[in-house]
C-alpha positions as CSV (number, residue, x, y, z in Angstrom):
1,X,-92.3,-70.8,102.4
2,X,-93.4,-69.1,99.4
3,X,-92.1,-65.8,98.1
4,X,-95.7,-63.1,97.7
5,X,-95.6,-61.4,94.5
6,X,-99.1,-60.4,95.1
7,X,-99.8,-57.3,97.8
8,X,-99.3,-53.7,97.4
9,X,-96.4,-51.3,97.7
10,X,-96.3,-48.7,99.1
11,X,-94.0,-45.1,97.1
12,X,-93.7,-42.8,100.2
13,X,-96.1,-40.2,100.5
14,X,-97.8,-41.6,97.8
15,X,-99.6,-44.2,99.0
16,X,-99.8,-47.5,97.6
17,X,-98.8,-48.6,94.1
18,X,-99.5,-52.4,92.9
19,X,-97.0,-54.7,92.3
20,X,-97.0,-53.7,88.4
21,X,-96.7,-50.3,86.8
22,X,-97.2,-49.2,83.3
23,X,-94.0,-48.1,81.4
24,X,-94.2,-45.7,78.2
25,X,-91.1,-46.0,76.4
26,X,-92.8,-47.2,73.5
27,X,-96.2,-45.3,74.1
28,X,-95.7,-43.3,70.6
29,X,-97.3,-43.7,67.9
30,X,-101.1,-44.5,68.6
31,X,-104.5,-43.1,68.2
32,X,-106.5,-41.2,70.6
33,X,-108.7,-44.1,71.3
34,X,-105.9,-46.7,71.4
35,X,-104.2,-44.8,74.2
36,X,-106.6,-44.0,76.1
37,X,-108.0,-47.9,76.1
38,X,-104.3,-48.4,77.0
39,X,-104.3,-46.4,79.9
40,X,-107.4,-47.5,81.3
41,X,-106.4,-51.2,80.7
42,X,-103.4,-50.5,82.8
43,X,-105.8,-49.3,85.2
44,X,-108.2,-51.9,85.4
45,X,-105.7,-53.9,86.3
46,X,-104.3,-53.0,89.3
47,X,-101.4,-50.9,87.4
48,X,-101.4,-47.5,89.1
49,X,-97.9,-46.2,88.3
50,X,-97.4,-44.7,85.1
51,X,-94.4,-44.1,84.3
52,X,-92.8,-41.7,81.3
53,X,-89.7,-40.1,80.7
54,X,-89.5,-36.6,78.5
55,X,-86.7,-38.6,76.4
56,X,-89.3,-41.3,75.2
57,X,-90.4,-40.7,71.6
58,X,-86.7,-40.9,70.2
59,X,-87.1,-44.2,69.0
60,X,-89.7,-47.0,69.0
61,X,-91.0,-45.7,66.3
62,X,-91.2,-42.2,67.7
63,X,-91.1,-38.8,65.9
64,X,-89.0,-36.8,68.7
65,X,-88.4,-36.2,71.9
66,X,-91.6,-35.7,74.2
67,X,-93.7,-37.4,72.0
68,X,-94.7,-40.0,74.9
69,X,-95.7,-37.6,77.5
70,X,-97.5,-35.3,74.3
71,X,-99.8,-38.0,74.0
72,X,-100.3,-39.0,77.4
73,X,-101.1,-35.7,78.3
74,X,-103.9,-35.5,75.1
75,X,-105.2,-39.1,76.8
76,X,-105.6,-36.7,80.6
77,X,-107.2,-33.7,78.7
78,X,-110.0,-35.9,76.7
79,X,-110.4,-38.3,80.3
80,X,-109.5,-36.0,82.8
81,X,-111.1,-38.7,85.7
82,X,-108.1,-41.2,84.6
83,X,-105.4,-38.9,86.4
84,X,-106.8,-39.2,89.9
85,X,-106.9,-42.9,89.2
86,X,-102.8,-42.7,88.3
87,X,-99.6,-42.0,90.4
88,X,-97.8,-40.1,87.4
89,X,-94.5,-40.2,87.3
90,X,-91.9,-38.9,84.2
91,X,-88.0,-38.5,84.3
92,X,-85.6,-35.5,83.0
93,X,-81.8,-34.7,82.6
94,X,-81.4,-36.3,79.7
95,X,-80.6,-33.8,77.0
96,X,-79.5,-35.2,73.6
97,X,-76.5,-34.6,72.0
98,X,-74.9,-33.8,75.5
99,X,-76.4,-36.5,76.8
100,X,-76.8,-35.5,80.8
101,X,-77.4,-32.0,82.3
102,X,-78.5,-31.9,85.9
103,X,-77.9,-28.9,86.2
104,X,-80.6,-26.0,88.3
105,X,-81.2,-24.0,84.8
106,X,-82.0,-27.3,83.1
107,X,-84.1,-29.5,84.9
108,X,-86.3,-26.1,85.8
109,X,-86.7,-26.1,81.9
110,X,-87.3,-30.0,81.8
111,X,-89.9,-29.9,84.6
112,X,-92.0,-27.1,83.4
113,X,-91.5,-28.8,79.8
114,X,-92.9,-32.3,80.9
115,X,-96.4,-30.3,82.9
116,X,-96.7,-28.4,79.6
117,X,-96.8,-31.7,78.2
118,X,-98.2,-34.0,80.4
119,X,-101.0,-31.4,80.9
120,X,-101.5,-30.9,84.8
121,X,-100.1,-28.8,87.1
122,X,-98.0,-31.5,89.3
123,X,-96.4,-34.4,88.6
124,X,-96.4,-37.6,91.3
125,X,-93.0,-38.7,91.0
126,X,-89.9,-37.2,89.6
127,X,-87.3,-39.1,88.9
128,X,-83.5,-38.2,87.5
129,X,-83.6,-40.4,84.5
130,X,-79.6,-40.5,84.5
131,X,-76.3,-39.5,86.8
132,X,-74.7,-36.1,85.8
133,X,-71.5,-36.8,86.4
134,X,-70.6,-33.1,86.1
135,X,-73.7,-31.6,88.8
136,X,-72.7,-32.0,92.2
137,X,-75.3,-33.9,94.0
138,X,-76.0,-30.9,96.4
139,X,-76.9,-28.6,93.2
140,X,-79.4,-31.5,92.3
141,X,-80.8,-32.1,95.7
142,X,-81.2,-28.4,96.0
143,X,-83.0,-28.2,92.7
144,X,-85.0,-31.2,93.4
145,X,-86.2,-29.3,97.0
146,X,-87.1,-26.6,95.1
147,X,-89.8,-28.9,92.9
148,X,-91.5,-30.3,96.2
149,X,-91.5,-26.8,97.8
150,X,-93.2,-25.1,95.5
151,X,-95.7,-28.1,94.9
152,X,-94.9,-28.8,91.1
153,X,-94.0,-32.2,92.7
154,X,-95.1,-34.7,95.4
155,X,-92.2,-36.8,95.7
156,X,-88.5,-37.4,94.1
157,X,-86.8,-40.6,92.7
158,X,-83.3,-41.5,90.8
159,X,-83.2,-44.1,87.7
160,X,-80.2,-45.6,86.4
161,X,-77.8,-44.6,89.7
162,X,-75.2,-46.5,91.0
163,X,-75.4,-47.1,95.3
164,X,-73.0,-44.2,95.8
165,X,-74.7,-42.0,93.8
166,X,-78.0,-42.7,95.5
167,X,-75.9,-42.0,98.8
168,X,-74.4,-38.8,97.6
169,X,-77.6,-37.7,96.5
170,X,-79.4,-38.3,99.6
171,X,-77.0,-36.7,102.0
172,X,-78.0,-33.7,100.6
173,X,-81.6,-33.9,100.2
174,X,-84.2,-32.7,102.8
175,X,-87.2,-34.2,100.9
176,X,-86.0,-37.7,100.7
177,X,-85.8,-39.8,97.6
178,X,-88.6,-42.7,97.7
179,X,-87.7,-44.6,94.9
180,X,-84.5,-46.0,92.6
181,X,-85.2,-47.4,88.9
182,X,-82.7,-50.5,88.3
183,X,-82.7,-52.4,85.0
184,X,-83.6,-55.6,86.8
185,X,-85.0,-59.3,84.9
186,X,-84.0,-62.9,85.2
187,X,-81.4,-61.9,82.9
188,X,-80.2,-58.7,83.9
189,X,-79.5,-59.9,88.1
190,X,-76.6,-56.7,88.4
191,X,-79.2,-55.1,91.1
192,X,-79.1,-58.5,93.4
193,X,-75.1,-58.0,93.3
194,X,-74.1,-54.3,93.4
195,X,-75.9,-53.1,95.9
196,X,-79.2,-51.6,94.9
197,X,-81.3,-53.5,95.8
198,X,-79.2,-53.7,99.7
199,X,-79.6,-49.9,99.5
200,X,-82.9,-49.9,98.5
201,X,-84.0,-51.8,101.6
202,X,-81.7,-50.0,104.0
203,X,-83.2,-46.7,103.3
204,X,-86.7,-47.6,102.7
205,X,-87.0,-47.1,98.8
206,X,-89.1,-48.7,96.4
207,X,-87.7,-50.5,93.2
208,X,-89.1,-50.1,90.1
209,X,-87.6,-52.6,87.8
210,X,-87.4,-51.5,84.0
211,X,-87.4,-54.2,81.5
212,X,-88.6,-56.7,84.0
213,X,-88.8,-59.4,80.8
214,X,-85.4,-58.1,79.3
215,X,-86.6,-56.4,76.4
216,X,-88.7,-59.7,75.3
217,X,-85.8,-61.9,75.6
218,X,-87.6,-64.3,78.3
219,X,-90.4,-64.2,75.7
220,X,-88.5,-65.1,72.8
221,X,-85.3,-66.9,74.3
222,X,-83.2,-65.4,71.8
223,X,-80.0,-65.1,73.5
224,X,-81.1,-66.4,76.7
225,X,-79.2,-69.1,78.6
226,X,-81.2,-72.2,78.0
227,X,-80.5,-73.9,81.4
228,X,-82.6,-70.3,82.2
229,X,-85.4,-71.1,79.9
230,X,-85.6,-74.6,81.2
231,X,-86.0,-73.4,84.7
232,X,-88.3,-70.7,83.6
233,X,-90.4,-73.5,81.5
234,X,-90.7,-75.8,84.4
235,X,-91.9,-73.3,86.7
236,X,-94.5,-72.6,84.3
237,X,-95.7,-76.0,83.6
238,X,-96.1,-76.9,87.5
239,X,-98.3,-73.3,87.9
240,X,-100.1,-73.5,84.8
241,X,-98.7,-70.3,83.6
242,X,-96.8,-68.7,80.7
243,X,-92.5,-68.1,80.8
244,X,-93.1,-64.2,80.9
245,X,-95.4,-64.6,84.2
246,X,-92.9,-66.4,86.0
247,X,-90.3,-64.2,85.1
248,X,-92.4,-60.9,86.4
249,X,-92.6,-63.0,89.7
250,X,-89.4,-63.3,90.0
251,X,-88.6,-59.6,90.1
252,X,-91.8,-59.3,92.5
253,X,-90.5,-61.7,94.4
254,X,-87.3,-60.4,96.1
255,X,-87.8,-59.0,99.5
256,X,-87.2,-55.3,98.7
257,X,-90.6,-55.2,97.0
258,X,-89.9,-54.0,93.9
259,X,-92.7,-52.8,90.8
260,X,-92.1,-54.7,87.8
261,X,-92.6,-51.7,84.7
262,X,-93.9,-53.6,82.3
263,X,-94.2,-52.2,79.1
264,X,-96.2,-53.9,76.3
265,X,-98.3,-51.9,74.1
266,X,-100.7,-54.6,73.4
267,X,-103.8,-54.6,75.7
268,X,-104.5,-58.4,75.9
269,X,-100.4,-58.9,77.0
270,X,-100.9,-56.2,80.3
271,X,-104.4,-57.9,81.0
272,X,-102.5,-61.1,81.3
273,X,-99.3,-59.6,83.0
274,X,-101.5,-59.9,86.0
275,X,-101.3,-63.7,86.0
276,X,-97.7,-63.7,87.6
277,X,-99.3,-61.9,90.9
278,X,-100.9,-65.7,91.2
279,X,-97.7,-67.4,91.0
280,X,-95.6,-68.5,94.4
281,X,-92.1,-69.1,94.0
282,X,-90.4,-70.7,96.9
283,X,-86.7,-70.3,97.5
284,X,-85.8,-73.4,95.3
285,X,-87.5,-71.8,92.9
286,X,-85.8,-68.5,92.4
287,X,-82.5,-70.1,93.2
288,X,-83.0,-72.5,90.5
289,X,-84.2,-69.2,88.3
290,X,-80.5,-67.4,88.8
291,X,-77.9,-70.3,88.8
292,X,-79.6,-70.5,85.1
293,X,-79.1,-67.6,84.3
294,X,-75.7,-67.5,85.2
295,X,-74.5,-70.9,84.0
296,X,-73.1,-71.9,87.2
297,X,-74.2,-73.8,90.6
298,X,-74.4,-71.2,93.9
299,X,-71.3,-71.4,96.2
């Protein structure tokens, strides 16, 4: 039996989301008319979730913090019709220098901050970008509450949080989360081990992997497993596909459904992200896929 990559998922009360999403950590830098073709390219193909973070702009080539949602929210004021077409969704509590502050007072000042930017008056999906080990989670949840209550957001999400923070976090919520963000590639297989993606299942949220490639690693191979590379290589020959494409269906393919962020700035390469949704990986496959990447035969 093959493993789907292909169909829709569905983020809560937001309705369906494809299988990819467009990530903006390194959506700095460009033109008007480069971002916006950007944008609609993402679009166009099937990648409804855009997803920024008020931290992005710090590096990559950025200038400061913001910069990312700055320009995405020029791209919404010169094309307005392109936010309806988008589930928007941007992360706070990152504060440099500290680094984390979850606290009420801040992420009211981050929020406001990232619609001032992003230019509209409510933002699909917020997400706590990172754990504030020092905010008790009922201080957060309460804060978070507040954001859906009074309409400034549609739905709430974590990034970057351990199981037992997820837990702690939702025993205190009364809108419930609807999505966790895991670092998660064919070289970065933590989330098939500690839990998150177990939890993720068990309470009915949706994944959404970040650096589903691992930074361009598969891409490249540098520092890659080559026994990982082989297996990659054969899958590709037998589909008629490229490494990268099986790789994004290998993160599609695990039964918790999660959205592969993918975040190339170079239209032609999120065109042809696509090809992985064509891709069927059975269970040899993706077994072969992790005892490469971690060097040793499955008990």
């Amino acid at each position: 039996m093959s493993l789907d990559p292909g169909r829709n998922r569905t983020l809560g009360p937001l309705g369906p989301v494809g299988p990819l999403g467009f990530g903006h950590w390194r959506f700095v830098g460009h033109d008007l008319v480069t971002a916006t073709g950007l944008i609609e390219t993402a679009l166009d193909s099937g990648m409804n979730l855009i997803d920024t973070a008020d931290v992005y702009g710090l590096d990559w080539g950025g200038t400061g913090f913001g910069q990312a949602e700055e320009l995405l929210g020029r791209v919404l004021r010169a094309s307005p019709g392109l936010r309806d077409r988008m589930i928007l969704a941007t992360k706070g509590g990152i504060r440099p220098r500290v680094p984390y502050d979850s606290t009420a007072t801040y992420l009211t000042a981050a929020l406001e901050d990232s619609l001032r930017r992003l230019e509209t008056d409510v933002i699909d999906l917020y997400q706590i970008h990172r754990p504030d080990m020092y905010s008790h989670p009922a201080e957060v949840a309460e804060t978070l509450d507040g954001f859906v209550d009074a309409g400034k957001v549609r739905a709430v999400g974590v990034s970057n949080h351990t199981p037992a923070q997820v837990r702690a976090l939702t025993a205190h919520l009364r809108h419930p989360l609807v999505s966790s963000q895991p670092q998660y590639s064919v070289i970065h297989l933590d989330p098939q081990r500690d839990g998150t993606l177990d939890l993720c299942m068990e309470l009915g949220l949706l994944p959404l992997a970040w650096s589903p490639l691992g930074g361009g690693g598969v891409v490249t191979g540098d520092g890659v497993r080559t026994d990982l590379i082989a297996a990659l290589d054969r899958i590709a020959a037998r589909e008629g596909a490229d490494r990268a494409s099986v790789a994004l269906a290998f993160v599609l393919a695990h039964p918790s459904r999660p959205v592969a962020i993918v975040g190339s700035q170079n239209a032609d390469r999120l065109r042809n992200a696509r090809g992985a949704l064509d891709i069927r990986l059975d269970r040899g496959d993706v077994y072969d896929i992790i005892e490469g990447a971690e060097g040793e035969p499955l008990p």
